[in-house]
PDB file of N, CA, C and O in Angstrom:
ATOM      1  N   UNK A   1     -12.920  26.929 -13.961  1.00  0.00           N
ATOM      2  CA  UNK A   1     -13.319  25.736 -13.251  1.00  0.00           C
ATOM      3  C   UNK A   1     -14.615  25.194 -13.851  1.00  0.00           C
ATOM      4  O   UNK A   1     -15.511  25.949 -14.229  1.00  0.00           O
ATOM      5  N   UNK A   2     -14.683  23.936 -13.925  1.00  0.00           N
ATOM      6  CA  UNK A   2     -15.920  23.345 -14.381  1.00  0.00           C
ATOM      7  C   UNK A   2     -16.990  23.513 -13.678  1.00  0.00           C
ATOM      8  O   UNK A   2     -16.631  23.429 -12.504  1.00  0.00           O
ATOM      9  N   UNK A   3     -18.309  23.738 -13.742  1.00  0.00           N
ATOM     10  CA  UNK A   3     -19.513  23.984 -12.964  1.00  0.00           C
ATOM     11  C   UNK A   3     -19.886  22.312 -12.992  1.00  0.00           C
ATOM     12  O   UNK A   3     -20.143  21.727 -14.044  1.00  0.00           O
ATOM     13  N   UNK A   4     -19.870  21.624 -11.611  1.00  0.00           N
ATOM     14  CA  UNK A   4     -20.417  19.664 -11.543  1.00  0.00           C
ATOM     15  C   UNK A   4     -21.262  19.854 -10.533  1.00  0.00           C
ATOM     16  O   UNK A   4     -21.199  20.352  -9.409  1.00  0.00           O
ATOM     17  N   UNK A   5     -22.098  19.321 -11.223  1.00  0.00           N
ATOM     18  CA  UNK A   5     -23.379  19.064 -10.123  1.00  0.00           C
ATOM     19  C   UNK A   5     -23.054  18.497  -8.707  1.00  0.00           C
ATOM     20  O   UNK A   5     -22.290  17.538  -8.593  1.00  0.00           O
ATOM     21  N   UNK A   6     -23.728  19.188  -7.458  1.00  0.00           N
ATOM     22  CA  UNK A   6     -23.407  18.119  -5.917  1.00  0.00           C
ATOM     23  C   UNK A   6     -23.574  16.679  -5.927  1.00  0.00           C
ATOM     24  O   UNK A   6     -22.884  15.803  -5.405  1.00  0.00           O
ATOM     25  N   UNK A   7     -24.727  16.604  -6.689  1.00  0.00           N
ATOM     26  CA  UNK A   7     -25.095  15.075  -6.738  1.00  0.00           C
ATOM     27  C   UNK A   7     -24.219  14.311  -7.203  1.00  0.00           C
ATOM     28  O   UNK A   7     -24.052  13.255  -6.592  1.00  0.00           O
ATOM     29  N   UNK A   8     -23.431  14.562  -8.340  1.00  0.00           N
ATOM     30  CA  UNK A   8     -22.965  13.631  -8.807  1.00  0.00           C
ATOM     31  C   UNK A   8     -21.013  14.032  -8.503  1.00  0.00           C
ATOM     32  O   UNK A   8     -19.985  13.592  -9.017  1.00  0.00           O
ATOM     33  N   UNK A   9     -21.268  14.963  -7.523  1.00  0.00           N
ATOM     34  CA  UNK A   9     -20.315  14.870  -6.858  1.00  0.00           C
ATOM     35  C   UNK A   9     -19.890  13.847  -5.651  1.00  0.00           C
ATOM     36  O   UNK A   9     -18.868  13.174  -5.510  1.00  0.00           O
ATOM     37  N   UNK A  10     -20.741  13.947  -5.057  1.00  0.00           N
ATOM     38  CA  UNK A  10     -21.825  13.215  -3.977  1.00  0.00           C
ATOM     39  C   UNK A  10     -21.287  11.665  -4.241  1.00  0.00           C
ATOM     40  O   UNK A  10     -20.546  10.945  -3.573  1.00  0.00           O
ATOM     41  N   UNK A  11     -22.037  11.445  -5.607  1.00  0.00           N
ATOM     42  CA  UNK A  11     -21.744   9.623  -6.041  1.00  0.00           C
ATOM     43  C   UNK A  11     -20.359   9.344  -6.233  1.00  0.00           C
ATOM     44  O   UNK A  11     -19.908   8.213  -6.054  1.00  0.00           O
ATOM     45  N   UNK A  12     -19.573  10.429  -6.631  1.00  0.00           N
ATOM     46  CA  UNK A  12     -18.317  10.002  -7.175  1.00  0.00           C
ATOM     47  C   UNK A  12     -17.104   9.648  -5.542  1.00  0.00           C
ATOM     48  O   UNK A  12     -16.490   8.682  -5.090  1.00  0.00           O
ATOM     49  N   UNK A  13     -17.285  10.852  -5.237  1.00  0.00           N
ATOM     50  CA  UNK A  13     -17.022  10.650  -3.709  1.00  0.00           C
ATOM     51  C   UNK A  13     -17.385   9.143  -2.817  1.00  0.00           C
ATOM     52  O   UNK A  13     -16.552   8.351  -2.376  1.00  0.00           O
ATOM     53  N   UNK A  14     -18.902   9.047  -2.719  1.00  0.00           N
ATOM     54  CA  UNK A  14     -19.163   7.398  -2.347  1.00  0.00           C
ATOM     55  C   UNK A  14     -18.477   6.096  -2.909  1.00  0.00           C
ATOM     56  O   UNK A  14     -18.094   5.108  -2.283  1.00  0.00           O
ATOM     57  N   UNK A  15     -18.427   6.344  -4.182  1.00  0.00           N
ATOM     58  CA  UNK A  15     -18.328   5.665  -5.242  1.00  0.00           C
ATOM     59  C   UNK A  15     -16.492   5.555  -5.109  1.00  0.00           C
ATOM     60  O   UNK A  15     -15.864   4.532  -5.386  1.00  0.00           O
ATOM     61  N   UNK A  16     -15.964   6.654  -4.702  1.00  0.00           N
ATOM     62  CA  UNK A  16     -14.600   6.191  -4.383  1.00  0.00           C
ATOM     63  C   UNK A  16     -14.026   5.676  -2.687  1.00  0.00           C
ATOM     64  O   UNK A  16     -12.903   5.177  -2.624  1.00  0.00           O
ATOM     65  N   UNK A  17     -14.674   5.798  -1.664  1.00  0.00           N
ATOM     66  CA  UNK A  17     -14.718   5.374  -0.225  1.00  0.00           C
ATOM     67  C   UNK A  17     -15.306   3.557  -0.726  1.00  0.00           C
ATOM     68  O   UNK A  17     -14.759   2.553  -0.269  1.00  0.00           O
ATOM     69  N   UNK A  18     -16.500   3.516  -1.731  1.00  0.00           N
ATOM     70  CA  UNK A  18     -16.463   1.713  -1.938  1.00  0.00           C
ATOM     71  C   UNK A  18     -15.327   1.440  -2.395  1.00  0.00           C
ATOM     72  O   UNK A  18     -14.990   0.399  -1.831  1.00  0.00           O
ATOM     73  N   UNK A  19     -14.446   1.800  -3.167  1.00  0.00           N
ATOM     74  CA  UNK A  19     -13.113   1.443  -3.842  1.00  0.00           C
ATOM     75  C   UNK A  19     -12.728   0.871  -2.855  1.00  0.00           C
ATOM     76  O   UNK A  19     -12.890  -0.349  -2.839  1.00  0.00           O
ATOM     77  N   UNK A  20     -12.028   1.585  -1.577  1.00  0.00           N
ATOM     78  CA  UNK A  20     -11.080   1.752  -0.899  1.00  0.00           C
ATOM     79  C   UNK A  20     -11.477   0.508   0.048  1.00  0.00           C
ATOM     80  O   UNK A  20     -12.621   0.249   0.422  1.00  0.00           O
ATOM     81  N   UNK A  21     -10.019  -0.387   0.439  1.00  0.00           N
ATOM     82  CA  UNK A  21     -10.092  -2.078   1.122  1.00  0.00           C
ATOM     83  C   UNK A  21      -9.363  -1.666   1.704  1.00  0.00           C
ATOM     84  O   UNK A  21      -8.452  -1.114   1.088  1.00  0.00           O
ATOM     85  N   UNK A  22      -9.305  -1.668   3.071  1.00  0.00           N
ATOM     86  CA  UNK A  22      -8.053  -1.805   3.761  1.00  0.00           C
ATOM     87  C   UNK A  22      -7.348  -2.950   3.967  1.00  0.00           C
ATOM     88  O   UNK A  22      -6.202  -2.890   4.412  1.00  0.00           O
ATOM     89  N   UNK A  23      -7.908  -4.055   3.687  1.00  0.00           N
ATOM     90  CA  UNK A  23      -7.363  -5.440   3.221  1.00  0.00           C
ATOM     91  C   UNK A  23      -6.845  -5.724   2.598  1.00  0.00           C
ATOM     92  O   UNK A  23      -6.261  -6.800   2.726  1.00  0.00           O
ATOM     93  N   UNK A  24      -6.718  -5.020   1.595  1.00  0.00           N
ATOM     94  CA  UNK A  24      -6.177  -5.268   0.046  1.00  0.00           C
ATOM     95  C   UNK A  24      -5.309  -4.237  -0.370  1.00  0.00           C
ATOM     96  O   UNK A  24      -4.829  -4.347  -1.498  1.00  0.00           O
ATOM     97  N   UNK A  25      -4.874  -2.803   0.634  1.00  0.00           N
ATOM     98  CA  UNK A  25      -4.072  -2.153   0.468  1.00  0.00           C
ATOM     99  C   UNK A  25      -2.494  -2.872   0.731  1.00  0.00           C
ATOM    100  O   UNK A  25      -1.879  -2.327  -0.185  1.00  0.00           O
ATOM    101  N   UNK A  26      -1.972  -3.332   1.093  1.00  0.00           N
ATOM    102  CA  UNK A  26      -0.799  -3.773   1.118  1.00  0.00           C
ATOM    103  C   UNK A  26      -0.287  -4.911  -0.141  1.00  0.00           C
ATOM    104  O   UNK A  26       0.843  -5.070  -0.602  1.00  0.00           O
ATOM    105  N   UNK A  27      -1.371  -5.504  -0.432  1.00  0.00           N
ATOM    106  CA  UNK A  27      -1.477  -6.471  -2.080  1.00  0.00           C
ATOM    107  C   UNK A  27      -1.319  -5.427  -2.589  1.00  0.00           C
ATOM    108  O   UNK A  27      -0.284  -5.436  -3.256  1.00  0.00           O
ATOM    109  N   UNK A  28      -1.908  -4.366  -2.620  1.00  0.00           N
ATOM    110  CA  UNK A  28      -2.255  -3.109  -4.024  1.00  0.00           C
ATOM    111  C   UNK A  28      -0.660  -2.729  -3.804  1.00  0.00           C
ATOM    112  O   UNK A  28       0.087  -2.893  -4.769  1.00  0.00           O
ATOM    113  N   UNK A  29      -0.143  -2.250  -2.619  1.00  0.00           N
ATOM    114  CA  UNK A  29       1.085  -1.147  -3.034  1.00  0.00           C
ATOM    115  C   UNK A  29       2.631  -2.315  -3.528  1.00  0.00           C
ATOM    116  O   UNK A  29       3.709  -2.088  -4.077  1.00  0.00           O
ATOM    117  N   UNK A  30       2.041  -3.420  -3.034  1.00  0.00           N
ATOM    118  CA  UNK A  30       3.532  -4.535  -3.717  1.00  0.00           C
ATOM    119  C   UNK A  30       2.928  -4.792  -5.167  1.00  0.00           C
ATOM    120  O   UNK A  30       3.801  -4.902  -6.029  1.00  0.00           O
ATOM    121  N   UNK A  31       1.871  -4.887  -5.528  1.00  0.00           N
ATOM    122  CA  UNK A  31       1.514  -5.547  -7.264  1.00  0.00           C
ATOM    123  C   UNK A  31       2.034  -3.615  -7.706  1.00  0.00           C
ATOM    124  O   UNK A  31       3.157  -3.547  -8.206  1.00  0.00           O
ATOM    125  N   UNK A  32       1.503  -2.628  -7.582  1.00  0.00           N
ATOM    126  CA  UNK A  32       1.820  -1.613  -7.969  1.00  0.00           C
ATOM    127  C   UNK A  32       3.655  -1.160  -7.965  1.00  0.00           C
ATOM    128  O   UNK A  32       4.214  -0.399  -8.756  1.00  0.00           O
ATOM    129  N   UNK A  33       4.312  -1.964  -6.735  1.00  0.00           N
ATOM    130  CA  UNK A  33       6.015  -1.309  -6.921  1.00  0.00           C
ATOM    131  C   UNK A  33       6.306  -2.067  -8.248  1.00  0.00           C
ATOM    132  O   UNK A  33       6.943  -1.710  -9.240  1.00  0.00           O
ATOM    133  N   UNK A  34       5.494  -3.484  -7.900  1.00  0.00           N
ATOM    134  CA  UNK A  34       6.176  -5.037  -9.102  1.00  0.00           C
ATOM    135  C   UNK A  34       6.034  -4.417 -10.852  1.00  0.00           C
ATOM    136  O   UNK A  34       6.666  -4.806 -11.835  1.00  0.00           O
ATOM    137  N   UNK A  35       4.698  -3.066 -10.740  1.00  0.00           N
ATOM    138  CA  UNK A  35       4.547  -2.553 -11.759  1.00  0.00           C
ATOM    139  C   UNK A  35       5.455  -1.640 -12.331  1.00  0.00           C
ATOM    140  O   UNK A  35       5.823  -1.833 -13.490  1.00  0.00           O
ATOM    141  N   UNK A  36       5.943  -0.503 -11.577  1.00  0.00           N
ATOM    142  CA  UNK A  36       6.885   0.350 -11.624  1.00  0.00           C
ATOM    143  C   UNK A  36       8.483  -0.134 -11.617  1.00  0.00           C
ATOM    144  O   UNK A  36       9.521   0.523 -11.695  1.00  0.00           O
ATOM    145  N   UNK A  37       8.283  -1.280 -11.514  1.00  0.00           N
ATOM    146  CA  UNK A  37      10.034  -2.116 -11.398  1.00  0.00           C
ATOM    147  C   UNK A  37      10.735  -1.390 -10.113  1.00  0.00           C
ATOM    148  O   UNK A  37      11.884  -1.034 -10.374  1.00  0.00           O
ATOM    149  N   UNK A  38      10.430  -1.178  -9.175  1.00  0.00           N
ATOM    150  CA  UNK A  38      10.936  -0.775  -8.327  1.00  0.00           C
ATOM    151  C   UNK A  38      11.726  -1.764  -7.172  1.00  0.00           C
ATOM    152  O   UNK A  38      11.065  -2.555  -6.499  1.00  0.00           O
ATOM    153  N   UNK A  39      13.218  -1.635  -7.011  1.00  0.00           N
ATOM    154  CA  UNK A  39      13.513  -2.879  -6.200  1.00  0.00           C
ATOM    155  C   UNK A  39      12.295  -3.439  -4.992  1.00  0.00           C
ATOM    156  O   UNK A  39      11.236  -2.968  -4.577  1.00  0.00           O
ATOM    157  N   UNK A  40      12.969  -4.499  -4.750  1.00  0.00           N
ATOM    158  CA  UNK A  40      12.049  -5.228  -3.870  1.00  0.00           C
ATOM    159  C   UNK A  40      12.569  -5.051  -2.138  1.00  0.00           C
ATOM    160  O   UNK A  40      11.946  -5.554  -1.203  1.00  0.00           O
ATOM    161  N   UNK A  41      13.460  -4.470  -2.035  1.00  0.00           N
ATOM    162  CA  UNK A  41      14.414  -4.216  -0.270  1.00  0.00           C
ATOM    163  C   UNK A  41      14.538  -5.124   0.573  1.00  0.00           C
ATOM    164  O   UNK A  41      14.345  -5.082   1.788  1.00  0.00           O
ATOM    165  N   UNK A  42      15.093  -6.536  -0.525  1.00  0.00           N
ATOM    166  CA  UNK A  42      15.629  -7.738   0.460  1.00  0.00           C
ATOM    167  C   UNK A  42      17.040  -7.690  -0.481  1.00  0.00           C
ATOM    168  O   UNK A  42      17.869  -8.455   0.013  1.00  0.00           O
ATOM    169  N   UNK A  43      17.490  -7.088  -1.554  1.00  0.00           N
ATOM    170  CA  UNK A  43      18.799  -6.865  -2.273  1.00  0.00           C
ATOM    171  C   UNK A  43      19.691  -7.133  -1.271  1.00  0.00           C
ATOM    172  O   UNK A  43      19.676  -6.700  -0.119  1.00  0.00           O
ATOM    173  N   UNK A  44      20.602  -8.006  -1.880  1.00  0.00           N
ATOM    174  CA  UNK A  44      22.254  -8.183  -0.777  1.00  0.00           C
ATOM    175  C   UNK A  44      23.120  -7.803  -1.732  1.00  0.00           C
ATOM    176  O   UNK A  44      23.140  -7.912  -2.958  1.00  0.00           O
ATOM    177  N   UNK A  45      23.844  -7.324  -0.907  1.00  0.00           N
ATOM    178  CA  UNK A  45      25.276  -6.223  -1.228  1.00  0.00           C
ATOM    179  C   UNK A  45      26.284  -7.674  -2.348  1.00  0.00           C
ATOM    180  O   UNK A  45      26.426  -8.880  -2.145  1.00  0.00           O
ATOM    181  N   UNK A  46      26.557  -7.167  -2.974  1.00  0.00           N
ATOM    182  CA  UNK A  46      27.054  -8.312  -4.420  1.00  0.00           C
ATOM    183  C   UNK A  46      26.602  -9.293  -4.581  1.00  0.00           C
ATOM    184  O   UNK A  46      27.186 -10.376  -4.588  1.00  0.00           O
ATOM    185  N   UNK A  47      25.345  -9.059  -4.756  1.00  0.00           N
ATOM    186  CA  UNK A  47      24.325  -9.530  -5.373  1.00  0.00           C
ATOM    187  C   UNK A  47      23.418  -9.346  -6.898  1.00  0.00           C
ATOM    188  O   UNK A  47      23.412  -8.131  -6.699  1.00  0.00           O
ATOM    189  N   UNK A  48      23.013  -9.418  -7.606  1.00  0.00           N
ATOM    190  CA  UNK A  48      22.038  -8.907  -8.737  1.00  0.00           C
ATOM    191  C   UNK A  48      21.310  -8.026  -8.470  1.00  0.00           C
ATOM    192  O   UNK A  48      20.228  -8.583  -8.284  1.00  0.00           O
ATOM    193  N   UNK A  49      21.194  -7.041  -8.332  1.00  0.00           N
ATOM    194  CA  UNK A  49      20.267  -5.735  -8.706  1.00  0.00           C
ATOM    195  C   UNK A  49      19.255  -5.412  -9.378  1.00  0.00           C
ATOM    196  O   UNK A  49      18.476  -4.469  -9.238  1.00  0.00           O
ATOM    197  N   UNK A  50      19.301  -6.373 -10.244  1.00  0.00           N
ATOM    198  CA  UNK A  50      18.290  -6.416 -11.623  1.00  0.00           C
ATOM    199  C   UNK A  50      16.601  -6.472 -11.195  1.00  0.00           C
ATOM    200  O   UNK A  50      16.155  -7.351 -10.457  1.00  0.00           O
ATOM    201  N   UNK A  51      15.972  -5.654 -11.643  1.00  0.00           N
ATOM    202  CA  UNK A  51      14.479  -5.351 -11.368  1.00  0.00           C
ATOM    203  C   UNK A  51      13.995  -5.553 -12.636  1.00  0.00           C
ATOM    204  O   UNK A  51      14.266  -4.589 -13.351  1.00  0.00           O
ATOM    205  N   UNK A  52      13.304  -6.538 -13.281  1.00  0.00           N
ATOM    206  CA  UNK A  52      12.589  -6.446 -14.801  1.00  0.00           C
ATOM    207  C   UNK A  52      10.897  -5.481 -14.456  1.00  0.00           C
ATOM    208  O   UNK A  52      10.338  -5.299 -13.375  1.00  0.00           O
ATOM    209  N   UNK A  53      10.505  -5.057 -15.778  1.00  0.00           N
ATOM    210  CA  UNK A  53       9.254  -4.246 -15.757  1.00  0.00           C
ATOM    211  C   UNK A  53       8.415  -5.314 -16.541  1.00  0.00           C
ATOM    212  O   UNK A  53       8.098  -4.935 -17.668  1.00  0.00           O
ATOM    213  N   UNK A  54       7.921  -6.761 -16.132  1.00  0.00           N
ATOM    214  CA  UNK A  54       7.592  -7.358 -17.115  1.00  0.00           C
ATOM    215  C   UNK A  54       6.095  -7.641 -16.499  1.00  0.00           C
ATOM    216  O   UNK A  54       5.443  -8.497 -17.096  1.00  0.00           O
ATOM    217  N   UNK A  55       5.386  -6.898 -15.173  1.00  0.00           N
ATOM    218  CA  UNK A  55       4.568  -6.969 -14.914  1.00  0.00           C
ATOM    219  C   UNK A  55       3.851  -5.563 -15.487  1.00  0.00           C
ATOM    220  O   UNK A  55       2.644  -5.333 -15.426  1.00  0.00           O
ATOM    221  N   UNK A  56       4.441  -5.048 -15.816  1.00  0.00           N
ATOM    222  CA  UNK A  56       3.736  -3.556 -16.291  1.00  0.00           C
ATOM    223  C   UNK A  56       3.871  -4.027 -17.784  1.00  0.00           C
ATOM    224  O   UNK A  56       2.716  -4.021 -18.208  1.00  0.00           O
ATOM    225  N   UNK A  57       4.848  -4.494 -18.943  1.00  0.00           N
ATOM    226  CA  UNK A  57       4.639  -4.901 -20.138  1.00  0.00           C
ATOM    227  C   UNK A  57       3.113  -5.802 -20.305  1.00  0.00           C
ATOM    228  O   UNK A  57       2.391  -5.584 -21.278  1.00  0.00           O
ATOM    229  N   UNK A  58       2.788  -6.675 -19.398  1.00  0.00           N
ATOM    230  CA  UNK A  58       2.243  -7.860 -19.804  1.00  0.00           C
ATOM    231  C   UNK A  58       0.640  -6.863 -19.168  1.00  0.00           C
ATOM    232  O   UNK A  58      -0.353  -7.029 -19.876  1.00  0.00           O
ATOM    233  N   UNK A  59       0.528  -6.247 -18.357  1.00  0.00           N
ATOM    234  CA  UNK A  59      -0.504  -5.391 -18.316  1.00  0.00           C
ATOM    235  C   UNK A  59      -0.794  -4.557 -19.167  1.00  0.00           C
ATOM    236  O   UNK A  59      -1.979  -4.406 -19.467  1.00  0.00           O
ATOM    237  N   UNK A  60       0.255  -3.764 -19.803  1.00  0.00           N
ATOM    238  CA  UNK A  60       0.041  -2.804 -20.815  1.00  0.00           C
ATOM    239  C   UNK A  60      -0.314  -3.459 -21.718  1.00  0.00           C
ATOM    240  O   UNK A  60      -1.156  -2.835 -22.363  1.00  0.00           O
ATOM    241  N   UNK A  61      -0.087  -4.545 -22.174  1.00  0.00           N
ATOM    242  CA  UNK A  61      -0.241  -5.130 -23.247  1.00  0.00           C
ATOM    243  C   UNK A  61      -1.658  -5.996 -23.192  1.00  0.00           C
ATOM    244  O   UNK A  61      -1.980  -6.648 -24.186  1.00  0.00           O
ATOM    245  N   UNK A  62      -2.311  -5.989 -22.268  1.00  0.00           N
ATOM    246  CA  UNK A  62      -3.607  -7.107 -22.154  1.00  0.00           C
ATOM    247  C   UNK A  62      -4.458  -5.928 -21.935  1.00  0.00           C
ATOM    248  O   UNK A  62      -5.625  -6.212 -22.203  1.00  0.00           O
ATOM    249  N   UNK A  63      -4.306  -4.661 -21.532  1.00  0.00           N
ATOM    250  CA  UNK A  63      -4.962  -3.363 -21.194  1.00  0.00           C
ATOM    251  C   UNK A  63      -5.335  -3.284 -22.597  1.00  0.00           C
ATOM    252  O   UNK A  63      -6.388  -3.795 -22.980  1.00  0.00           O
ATOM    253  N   UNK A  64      -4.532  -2.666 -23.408  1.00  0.00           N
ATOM    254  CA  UNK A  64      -4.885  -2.971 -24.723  1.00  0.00           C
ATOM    255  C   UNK A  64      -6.574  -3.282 -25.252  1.00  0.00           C
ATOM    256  O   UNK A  64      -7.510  -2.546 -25.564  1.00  0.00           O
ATOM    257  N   UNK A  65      -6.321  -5.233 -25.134  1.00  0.00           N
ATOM    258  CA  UNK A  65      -7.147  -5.891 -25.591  1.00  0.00           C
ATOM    259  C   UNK A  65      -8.461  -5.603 -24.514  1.00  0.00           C
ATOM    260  O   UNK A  65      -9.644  -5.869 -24.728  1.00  0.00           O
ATOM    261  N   UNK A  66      -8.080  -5.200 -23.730  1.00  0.00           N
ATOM    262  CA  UNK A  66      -9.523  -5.551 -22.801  1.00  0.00           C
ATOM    263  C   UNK A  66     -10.080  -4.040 -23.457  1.00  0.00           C
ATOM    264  O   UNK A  66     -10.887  -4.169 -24.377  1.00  0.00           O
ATOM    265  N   UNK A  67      -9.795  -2.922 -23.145  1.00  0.00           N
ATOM    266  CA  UNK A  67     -10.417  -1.588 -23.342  1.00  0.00           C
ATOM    267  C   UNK A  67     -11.253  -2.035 -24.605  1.00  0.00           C
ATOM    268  O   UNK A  67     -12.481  -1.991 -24.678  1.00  0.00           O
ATOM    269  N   UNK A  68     -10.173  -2.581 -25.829  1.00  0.00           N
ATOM    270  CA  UNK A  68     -10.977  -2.504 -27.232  1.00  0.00           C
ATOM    271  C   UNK A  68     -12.010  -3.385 -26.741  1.00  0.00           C
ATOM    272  O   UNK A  68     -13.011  -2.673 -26.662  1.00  0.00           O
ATOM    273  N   UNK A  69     -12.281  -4.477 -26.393  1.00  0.00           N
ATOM    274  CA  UNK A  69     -13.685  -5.118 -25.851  1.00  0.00           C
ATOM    275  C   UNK A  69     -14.356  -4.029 -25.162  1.00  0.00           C
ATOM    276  O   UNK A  69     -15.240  -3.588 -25.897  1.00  0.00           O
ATOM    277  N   UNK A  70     -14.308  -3.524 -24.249  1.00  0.00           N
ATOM    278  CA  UNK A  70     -15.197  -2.597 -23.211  1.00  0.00           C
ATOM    279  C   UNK A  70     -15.701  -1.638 -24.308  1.00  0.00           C
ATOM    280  O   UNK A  70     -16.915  -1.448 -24.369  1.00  0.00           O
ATOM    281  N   UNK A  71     -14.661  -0.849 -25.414  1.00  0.00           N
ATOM    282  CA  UNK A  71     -14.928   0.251 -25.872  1.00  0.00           C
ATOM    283  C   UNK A  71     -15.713  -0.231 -27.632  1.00  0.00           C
ATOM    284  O   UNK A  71     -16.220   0.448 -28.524  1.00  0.00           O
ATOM    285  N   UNK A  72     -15.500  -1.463 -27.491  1.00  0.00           N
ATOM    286  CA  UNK A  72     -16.248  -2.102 -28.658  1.00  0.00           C
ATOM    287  C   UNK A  72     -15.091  -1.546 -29.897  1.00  0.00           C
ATOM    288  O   UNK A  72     -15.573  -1.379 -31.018  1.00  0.00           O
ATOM    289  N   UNK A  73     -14.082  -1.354 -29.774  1.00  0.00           N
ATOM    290  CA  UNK A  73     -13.167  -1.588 -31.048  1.00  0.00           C
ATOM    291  C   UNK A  73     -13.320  -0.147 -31.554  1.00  0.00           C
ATOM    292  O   UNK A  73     -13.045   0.017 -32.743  1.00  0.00           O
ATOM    293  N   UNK A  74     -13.723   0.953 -30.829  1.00  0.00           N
ATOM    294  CA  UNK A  74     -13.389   2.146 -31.646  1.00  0.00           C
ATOM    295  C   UNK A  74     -12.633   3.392 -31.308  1.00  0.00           C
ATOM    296  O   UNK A  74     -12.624   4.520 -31.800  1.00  0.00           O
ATOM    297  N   UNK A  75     -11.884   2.724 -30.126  1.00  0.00           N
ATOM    298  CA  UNK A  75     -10.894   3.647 -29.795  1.00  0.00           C
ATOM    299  C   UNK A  75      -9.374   2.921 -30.597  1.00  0.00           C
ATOM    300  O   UNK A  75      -8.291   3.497 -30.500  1.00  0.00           O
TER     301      UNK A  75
END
């Protein structure tokens, strides 16, 4: 096990309770299914089925560009 300081146990802990919106949890878990292509559960019976993953392509793909900015181009 790693030996981590309390303190900065401490911050990380705080630091994840600021994360957390309860406002914005129900936006978070529909943009997150839209990510995973996971149906949407209004599907009608002979109907299209079809779920595209083109919100997780177009993230993966702009994730990309943003990190190399943040990480200054050397990852």
């Amino acid at each position: 096990m790693i030996d981590v300081p309390a303190e900065l146990l401490a911050f990380l802990r705080s630091e994840e309770a600021r994360g957390q919106d309860p406002k914005i949890d129900d936006e978070r878990a529909v943009a997150l299914s839209a990510y995973k292509g996971l149906p949407y559960g209004d599907e009608l019976e002979g109907r299209s089925q079809v779920v595209t993953r083109d919100v997780a392509e177009v993230t993966d793909f702009m994730l990309v560009g943003v990190l190399g900015t943040i990480m200054g181009n050397h990852c």
